[in-house]
C-alpha positions in Angstrom: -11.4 4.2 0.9 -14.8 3.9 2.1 -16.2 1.2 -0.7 -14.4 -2.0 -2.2 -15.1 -5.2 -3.8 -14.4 -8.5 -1.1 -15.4 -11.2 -3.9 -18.8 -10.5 -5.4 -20.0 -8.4 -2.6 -20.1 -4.4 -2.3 -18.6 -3.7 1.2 -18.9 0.0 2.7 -17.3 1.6 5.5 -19.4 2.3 8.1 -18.7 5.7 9.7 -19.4 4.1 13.4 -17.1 1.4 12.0 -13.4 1.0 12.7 -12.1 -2.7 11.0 -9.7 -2.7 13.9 -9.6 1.3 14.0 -6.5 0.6 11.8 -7.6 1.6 8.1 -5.6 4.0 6.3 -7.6 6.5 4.1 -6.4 8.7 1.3 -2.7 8.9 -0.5 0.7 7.4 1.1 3.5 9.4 0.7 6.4 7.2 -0.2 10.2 7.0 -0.7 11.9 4.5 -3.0 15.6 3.5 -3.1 17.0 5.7 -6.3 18.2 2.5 -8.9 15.6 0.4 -7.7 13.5 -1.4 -10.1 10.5 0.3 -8.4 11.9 3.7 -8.6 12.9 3.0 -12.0 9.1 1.6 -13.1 7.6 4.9 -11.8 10.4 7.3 -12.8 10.9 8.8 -9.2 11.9 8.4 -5.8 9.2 10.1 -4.5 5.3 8.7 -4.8 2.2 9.5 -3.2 -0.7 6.6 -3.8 -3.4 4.7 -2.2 -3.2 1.1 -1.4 -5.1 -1.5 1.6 -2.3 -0.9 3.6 -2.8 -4.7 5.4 -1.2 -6.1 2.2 2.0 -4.7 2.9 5.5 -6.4 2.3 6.8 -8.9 4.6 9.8 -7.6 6.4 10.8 -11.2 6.5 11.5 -10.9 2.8 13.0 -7.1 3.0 16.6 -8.0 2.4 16.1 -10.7 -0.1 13.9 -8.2 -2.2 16.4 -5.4 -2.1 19.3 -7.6 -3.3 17.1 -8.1 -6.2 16.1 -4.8 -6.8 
């Protein structure tokens, strides 16, 4: 991702700039639980997609999202 909205404002990614040398570019591969509601919703355990990946799930919350599929 090298452009994205923050409110109102354009914001580019700088090729000399590294937001915390930590942002993820291109597609995620992925692998969600077969029966899940997810897996379900996309029609297959396996997905590849982009996403911010610093708005992740909280692992705090794992469990209790699991047990509700």
């Amino acid at each position: 991702m090298t452009e994205w909205l923050k409110g109102n404002m354009l914001e580019k990614r700088r090729e000399t700039g590294d937001l915390g040398g930590t942002m993820r570019l291109g597609a995620y591969q992925a692998e969600l639980t077969k029966g899940s509601k997810i897996a379900d919703i996309y029609g297959d355990t396996q997905i590849s997609e982009r996403h911010r990946h610093r708005y992740e799930v909280n692992v705090d919350y794992k469990e209790r999202l699991e047990d509700c599929g």
